[in-house]
C-alpha positions in Angstrom: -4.7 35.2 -65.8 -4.7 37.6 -62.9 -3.6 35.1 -60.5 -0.5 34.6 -62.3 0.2 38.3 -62.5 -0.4 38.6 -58.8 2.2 36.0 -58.6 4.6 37.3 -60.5 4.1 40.4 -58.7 4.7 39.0 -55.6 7.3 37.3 -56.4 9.3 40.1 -57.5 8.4 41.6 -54.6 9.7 38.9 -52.2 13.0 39.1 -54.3 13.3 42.6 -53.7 12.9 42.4 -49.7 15.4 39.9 -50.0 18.1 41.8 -51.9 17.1 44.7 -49.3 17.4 42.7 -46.1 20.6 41.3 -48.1 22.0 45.0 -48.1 21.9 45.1 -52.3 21.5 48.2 -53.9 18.3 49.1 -55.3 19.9 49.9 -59.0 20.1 46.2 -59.2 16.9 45.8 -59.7 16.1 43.1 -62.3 13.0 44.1 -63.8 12.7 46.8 -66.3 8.5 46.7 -66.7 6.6 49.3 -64.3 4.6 47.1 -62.6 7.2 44.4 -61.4 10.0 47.1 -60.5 7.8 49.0 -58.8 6.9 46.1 -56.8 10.3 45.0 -56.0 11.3 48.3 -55.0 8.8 48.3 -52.4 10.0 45.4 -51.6 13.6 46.5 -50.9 12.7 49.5 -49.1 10.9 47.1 -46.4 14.2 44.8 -46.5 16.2 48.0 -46.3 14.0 49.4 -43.2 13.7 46.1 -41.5 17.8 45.7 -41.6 17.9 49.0 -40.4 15.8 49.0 -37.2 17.7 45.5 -36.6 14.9 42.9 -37.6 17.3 41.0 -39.4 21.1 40.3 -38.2 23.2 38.5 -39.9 25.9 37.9 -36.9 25.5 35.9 -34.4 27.0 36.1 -31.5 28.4 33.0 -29.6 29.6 34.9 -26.4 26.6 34.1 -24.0 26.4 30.3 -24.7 27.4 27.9 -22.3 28.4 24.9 -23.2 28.0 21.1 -21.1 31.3 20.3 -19.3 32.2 16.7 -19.5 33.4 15.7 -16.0 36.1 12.0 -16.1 36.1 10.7 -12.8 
């Protein structure tokens, strides 16, 4: 039984750094018991601060690629 709650527990808190590294706001939050919400709010608040310091980018930026020039003779 306790593995299963630590499961479901960290599960909600993977979701939660997801939605946060995802830029979602913390009100939607899908759990409504203490324990779970109060894991995927810690959750988001590591997504939030990871986006934040720049750990996760979502653009990409194509300017510094070179690509192979194909030569005809």
């Amino acid at each position: 039984m306790k593995r299963q709650k630590r499961d479901r527990l960290d599960r909600a808190f993977s979701k939660g750094f997801q939605a946060g590294v995802g830029g979602r706001s913390k009100e939607h939050c899908p759990y409504s018991m203490l324990d779970s919400k109060s894991q995927w709010l810690g959750g988001w608040r590591e997504g939030i601060d990871g986006r934040l310091s720049g750990l996760f980018n979502k653009s990409v930026s194509y300017t510094h690629l070179t690509l192979p020039t194909i030569c005809s003779v």
